[in-house]
SETOR-36246 format. One line per 10 residues: number of its first residue (from 0); their letters; for each residue x, y, z of N, C-alpha, C, O. Coordinates in steps of 0.2 Angstrom, whole numbers, padded with zeros to 4 digits, always signed. Layout:
# SETOR-36246
NUM> A> X Y Z X Y Z X Y Z X Y Z; ... $
END
This chain:
# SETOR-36246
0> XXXXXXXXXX> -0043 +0197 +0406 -0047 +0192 +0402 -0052 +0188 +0406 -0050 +0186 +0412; -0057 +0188 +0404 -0061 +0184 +0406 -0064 +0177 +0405 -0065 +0175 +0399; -0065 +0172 +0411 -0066 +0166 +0410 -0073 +0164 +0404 -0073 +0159 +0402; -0077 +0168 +0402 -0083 +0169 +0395 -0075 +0169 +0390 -0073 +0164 +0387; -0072 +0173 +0389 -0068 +0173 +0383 -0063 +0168 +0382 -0061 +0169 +0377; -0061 +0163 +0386 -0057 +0158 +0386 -0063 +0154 +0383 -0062 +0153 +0377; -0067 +0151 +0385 -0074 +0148 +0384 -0074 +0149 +0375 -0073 +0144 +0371; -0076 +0155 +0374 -0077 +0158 +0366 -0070 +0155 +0362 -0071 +0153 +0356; -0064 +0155 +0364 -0060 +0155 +0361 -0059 +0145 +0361 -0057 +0141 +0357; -0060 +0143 +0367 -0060 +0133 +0363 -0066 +0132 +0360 -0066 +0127 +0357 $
10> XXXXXXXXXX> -0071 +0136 +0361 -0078 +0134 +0355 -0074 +0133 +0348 -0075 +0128 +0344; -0071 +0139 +0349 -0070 +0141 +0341 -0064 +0135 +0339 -0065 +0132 +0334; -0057 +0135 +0344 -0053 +0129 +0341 -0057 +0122 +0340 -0056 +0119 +0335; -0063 +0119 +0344 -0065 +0115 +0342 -0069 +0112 +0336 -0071 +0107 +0334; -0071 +0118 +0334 -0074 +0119 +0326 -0067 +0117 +0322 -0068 +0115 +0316; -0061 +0117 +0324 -0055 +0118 +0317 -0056 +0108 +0316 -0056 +0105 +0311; -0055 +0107 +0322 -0054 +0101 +0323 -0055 +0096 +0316 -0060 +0097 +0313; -0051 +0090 +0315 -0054 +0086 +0309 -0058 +0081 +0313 -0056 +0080 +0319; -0062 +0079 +0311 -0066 +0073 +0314 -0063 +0066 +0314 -0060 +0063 +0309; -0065 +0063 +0319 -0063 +0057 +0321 -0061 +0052 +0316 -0055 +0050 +0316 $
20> XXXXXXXXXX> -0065 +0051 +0313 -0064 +0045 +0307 -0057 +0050 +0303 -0055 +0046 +0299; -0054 +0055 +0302 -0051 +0058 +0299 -0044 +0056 +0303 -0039 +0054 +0301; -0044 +0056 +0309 -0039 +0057 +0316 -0039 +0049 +0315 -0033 +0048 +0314; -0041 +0044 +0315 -0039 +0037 +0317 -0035 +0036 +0311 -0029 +0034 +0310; -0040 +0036 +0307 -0037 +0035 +0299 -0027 +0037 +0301 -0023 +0034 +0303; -0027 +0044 +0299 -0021 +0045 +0299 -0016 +0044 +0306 -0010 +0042 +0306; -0020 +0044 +0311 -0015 +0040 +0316 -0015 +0031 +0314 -0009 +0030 +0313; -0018 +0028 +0313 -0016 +0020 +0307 -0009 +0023 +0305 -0004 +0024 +0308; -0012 +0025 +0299 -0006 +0029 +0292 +0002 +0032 +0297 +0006 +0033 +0294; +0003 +0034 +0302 +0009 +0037 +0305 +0013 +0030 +0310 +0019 +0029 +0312 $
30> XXXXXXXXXX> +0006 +0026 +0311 +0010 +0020 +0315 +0012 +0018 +0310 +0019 +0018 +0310; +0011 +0015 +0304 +0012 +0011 +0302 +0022 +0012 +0299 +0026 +0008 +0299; +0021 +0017 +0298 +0026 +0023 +0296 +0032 +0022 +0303 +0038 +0022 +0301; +0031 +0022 +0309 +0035 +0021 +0313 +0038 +0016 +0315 +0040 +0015 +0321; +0040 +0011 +0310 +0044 +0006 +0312 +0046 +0005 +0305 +0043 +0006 +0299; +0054 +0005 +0307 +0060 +0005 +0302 +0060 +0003 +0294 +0060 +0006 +0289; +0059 -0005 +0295 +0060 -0008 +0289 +0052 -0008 +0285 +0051 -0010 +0279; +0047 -0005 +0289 +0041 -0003 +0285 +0042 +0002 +0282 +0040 +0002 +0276; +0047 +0009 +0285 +0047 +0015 +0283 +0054 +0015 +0277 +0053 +0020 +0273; +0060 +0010 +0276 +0061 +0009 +0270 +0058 +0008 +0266 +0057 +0012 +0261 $
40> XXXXXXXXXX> +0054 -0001 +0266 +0048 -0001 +0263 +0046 +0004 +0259 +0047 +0005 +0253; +0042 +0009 +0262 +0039 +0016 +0259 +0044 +0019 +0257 +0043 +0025 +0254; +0049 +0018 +0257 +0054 +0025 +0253 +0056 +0020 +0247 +0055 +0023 +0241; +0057 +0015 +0246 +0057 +0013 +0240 +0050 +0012 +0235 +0050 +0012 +0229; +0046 +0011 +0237 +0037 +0010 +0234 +0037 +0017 +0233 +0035 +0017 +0227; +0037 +0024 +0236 +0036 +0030 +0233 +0041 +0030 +0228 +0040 +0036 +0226; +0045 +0028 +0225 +0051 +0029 +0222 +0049 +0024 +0217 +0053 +0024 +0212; +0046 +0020 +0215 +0045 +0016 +0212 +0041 +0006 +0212 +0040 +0003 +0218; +0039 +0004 +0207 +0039 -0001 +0212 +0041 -0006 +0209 +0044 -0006 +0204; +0039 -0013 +0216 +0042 -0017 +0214 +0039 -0023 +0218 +0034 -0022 +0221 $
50> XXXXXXXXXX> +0043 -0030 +0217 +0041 -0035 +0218 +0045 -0037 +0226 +0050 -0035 +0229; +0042 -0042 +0228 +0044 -0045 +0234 +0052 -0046 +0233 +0056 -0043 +0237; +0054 -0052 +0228 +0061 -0052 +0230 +0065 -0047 +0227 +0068 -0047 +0232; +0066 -0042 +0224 +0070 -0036 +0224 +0067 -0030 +0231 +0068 -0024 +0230; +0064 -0032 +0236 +0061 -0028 +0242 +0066 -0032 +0248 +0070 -0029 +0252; +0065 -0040 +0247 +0070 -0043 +0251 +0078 -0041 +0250 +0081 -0040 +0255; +0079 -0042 +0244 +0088 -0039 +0241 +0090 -0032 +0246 +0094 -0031 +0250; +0085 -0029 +0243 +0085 -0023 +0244 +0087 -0022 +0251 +0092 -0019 +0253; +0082 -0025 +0254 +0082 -0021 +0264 +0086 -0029 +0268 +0089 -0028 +0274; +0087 -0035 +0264 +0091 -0039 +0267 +0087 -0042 +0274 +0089 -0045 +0279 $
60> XXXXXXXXXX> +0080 -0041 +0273 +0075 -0045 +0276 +0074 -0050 +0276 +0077 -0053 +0272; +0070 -0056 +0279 +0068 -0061 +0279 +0062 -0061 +0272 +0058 -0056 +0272; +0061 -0065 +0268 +0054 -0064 +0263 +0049 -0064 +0270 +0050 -0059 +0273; +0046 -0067 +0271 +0040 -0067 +0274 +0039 -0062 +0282 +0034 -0061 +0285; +0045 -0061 +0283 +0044 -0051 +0285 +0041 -0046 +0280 +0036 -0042 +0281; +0045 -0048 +0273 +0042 -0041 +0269 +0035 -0045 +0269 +0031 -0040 +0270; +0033 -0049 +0267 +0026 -0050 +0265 +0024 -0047 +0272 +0024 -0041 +0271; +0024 -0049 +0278 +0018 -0047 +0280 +0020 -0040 +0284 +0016 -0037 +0288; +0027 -0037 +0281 +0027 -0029 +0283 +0021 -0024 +0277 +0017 -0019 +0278; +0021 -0028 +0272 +0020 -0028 +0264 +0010 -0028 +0267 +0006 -0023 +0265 $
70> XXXXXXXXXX> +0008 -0032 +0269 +0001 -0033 +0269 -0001 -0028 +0274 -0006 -0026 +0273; +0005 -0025 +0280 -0001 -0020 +0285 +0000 -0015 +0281 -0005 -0012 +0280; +0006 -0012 +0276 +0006 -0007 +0273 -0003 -0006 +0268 -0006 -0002 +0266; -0002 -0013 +0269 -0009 -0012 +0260 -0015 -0010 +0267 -0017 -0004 +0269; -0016 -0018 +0271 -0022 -0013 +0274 -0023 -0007 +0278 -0028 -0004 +0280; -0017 -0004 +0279 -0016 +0005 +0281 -0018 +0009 +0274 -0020 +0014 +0275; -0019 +0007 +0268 -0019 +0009 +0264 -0015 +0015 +0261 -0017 +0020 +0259; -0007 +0013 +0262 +0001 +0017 +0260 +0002 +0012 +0253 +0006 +0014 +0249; +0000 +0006 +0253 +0001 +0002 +0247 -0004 +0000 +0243 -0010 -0001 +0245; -0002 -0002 +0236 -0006 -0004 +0230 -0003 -0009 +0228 +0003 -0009 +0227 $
80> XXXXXXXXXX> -0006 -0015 +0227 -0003 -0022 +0224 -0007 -0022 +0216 -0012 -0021 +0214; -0001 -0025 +0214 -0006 -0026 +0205 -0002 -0033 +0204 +0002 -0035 +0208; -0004 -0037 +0198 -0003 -0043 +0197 +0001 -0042 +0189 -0002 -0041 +0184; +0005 -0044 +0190 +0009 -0044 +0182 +0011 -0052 +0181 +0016 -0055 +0182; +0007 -0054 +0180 +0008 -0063 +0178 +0007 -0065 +0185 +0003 -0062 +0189; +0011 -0071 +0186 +0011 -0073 +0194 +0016 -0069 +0200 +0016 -0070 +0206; +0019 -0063 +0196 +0021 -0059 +0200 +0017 -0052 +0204 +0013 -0050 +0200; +0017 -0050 +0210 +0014 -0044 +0214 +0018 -0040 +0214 +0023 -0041 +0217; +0016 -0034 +0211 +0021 -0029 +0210 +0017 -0021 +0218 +0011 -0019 +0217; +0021 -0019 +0223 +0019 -0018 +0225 +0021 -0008 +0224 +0027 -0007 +0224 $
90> XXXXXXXXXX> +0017 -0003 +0224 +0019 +0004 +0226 +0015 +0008 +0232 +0010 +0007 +0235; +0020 +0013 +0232 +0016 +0019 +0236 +0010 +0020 +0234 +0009 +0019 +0228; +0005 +0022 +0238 -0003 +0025 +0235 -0001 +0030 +0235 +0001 +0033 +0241; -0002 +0033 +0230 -0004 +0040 +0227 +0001 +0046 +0230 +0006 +0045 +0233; -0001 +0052 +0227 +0004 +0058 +0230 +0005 +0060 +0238 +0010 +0063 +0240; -0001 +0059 +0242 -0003 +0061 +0248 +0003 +0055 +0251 +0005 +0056 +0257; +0004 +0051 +0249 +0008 +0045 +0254 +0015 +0047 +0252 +0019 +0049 +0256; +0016 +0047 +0246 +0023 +0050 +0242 +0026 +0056 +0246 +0032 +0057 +0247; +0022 +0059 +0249 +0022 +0067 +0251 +0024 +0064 +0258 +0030 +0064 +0260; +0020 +0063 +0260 +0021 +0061 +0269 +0028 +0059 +0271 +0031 +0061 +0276 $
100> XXXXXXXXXX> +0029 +0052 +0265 +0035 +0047 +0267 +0040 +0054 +0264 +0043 +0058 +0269; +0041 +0055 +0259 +0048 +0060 +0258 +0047 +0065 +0263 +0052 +0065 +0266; +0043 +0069 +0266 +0043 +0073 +0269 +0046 +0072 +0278 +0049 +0075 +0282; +0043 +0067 +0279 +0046 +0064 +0285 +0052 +0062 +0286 +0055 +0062 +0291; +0056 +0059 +0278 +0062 +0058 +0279 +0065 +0065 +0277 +0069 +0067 +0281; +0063 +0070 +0272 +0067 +0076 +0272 +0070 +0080 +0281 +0075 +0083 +0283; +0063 +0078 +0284 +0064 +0081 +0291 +0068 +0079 +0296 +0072 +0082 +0300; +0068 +0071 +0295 +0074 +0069 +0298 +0080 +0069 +0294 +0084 +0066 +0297; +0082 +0070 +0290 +0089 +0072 +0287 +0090 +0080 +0289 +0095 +0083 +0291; +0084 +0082 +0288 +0088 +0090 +0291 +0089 +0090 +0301 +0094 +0093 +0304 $
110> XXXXXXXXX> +0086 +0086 +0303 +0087 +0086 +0309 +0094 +0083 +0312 +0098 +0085 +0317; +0094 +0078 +0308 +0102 +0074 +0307 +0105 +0075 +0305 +0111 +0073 +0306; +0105 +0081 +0299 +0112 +0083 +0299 +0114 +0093 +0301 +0118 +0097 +0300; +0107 +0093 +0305 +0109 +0099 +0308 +0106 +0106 +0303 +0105 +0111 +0307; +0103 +0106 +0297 +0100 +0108 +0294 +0095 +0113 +0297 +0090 +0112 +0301; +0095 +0120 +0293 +0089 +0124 +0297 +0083 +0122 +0294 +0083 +0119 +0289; +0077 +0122 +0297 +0071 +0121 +0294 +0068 +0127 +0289 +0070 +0133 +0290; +0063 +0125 +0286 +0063 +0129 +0280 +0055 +0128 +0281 +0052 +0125 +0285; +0053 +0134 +0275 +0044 +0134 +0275 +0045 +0132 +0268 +0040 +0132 +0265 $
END
């Protein structure tokens, strides 16, 4: 093999490449996701939503942890808040986040429980 053919072949991987704004965006989106009581968070908002104090019950947090776990989620853009009266009802955004959060958890339960990996 030739050093020209090495050359030919990272041209080409760097074509696959996603672009920058595409890589920052989703590196945001996977921090966000690595800290615990964020990433429950997300496993209940893909699953449904809800409001502050049934988020607090839930995870047994302080309320004003969930808020402001609740607000990096929104500006990562992993959450949706709507307004039902004087209540904030908060969920997962859309299927691409639904997807991420259950799939990262499916992978760590197969890891944890020893589980083969699957396609």
């Amino acid at each position: 093999m030739y050093a020209r053919d090495n050359a030919a072949g990272a041209n080409d991987l760097q074509q696959r490449l996603p672009v920058d704004s595409h890589v920052e965006a989703a590196t945001e989106m996977v921090r966000m996701l690595a800290d615990g009581t964020r990433l429950r968070l997300m496993w209940l908002l893909v699953h449904g939503e809800h409001d502050v104090t049934a988020l607090v019950t839930a995870l047994g947090v302080a309320r004003p942890a969930v808020s402001q776990h609740l607000g990096k989620l929104r500006l990562a853009g992993l959450v949706t808040m709507r307004r039902d009266g004087r209540r904030a009802l908060y969920s997962g955004r859309g299927g691409h986040v639904r997807r991420l959060v259950t799939e990262v958890m499916h992978a760590a339960s197969h890891r944890v429980r020893g589980i083969p990996e699957h396609d």
